[in-house]
C-alpha positions in Angstrom: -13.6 -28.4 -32.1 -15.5 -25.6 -31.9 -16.5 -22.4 -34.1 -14.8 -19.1 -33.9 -17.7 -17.6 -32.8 -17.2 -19.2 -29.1 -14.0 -18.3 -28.7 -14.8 -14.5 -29.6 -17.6 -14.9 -27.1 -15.4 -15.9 -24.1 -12.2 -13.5 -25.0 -15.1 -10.6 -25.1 -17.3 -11.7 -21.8 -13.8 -11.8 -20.0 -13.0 -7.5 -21.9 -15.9 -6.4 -20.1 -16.1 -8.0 -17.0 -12.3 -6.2 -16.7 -13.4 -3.2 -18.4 -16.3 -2.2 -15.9 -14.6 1.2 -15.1 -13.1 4.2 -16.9 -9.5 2.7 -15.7 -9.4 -1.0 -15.7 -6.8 -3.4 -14.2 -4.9 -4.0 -17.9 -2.6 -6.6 -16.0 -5.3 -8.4 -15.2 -7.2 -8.2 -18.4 -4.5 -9.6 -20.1 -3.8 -12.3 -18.0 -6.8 -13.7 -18.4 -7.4 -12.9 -21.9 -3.7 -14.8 -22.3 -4.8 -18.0 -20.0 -7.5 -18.4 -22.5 -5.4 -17.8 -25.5 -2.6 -20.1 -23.9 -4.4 -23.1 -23.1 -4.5 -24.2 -26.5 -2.9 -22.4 -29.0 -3.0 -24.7 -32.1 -6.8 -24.8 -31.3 -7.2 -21.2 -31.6 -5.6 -21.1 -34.5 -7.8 -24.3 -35.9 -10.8 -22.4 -34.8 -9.8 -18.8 -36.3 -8.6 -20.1 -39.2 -11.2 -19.0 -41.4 -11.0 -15.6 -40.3 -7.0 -15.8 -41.3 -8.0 -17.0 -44.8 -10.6 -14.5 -45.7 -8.1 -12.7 -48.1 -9.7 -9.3 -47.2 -6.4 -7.5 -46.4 -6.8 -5.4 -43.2 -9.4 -5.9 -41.5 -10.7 -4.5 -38.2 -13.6 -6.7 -36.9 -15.7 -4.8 -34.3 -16.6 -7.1 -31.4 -18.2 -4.8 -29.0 -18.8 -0.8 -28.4 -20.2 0.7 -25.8 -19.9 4.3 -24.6 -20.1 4.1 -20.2 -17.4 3.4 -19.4 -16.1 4.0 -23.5 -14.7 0.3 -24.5 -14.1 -0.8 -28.4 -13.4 -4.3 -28.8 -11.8 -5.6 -31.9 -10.3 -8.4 -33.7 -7.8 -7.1 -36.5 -6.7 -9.2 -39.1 -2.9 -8.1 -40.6 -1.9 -9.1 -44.1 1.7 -10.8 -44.4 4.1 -7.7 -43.6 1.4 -5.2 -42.6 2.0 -2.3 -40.7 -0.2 -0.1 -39.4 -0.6 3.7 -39.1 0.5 5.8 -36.0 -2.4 6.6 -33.8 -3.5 7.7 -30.5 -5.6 5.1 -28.8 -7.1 7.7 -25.7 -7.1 6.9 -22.3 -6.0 2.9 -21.9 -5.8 0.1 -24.0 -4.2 -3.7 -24.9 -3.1 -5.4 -28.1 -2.9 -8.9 -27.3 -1.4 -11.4 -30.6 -4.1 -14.4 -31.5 -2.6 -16.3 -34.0 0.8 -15.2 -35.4 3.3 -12.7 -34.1 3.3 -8.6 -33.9 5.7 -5.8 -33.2 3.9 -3.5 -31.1 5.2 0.3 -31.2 4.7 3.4 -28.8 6.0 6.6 -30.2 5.2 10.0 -28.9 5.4 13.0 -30.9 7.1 16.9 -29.8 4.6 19.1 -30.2 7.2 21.8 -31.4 9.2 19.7 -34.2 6.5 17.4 -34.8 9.4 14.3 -34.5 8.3 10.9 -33.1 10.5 9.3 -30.9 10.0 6.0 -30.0 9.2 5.1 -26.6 9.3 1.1 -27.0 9.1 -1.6 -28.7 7.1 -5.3 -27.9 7.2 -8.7 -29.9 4.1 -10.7 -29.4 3.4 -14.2 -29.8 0.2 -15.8 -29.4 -1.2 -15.1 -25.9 0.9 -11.9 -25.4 0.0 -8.7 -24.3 0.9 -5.0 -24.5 -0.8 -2.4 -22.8 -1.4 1.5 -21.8 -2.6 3.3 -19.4 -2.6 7.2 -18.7 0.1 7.8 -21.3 -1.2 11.4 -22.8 -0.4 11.8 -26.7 1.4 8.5 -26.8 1.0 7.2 -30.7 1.0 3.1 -31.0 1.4 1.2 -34.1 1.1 -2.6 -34.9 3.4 -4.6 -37.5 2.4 -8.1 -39.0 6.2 -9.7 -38.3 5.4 -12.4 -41.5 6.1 -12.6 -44.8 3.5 -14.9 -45.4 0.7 -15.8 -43.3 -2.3 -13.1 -41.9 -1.9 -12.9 -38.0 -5.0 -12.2 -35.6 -5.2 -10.0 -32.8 -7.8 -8.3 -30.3 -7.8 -5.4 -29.4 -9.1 -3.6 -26.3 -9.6 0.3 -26.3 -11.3 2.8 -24.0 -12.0 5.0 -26.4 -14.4 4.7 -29.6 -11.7 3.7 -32.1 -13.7 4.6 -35.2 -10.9 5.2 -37.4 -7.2 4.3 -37.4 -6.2 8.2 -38.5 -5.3 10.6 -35.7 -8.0 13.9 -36.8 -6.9 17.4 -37.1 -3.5 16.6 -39.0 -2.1 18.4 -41.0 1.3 19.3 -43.3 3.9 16.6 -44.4 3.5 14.6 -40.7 0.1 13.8 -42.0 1.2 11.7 -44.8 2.5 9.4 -42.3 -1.0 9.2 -40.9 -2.4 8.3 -44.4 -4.5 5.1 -43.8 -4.6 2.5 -47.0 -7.8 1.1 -47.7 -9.4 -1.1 -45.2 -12.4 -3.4 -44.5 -14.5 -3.0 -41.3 -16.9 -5.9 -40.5 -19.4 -5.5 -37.5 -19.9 -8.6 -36.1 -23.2 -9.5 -33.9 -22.0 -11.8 -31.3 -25.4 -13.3 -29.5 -25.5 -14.5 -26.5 
């Protein structure tokens, strides 16, 4: 049984060999970031485990970043009944569930009213994807569907992703942007 640390390695070698332009295939990404995530499920989970106990809260783990083509790469730890912020991700991304399960959430918000309406709604399991691609000002938001146990995810962005609050809000739609306290870990991956 192996370390987290070679699992990370694989799920991020197989990222950026899909992510080598500034408009990746996302299907394709995710099916093989799911293969790998599929193949043994109670092994990922074995092997993650001590990033699920860490008892840190939220916290964004930063695999990779790179700015040609723009990619972040992250794994995100979510507390028991976590939910996060609304924010726009930029040009593409996928949220794909690790270990536990997660409500993914697309909103978009009038630029006249400033109302979200929400676009969709995706459970995740282990394995699972949800992508974007192209969708201009969409908002996207990720719930923890537990009561009890931290879930895992990675994310895959083609933008930098350096904070979870959308800039330039302002008035009483920005409390809804407010972002709680959160721990951000790079991790060096070598090899």
């Amino acid at each position: 049984m192996g370390t987290h640390r070679h699992i990370l390695k694989t799920l991020r070698s197989i990222a950026l060999e899909h992510a080598g332009s500034a408009h990746p295939d996302l299907a394709s990404m995710a099916r093989e970031l799911g293969r790998v995530v599929h193949q043994d499920a109670s092994s990922m989970a074995t092997r993650l485990a001590s990033l699920r106990q860490r008892q840190r809260g939220f916290e964004q783990i930063l695999l990779t970043r790179r700015n040609r083509p723009p990619l972040s790469l992250w794994i995100v730890a979510w507390p028991a009944n976590h939910v996060s912020p609304l924010r726009e991700h930029g040009a593409w991304g996928l949220e794909m569930a690790l270990v536990g399960a997660l409500e993914v959430q697309s909103c978009r918000r009038d630029a006249a009213s400033n109302e979200l309406t929400v676009l969709d709604r995706q459970w995740l399991g282990p394995g699972d994807g949800a992508w974007f691609d192209g969708e201009a000002h969409q908002l996207r938001r990720c719930r923890n569907l537990s009561r009890y146990e931290t879930a895992l995810s990675l994310h895959v962005y083609g933008d930098e992703m350096a904070d979870y609050a959308t800039p330039g809000r302002t008035g009483p739609a920005a409390a809804q942007l407010k972002v709680a306290p959160r721990h951000i870990t790079a991790s060096r991956l070598h090899g």
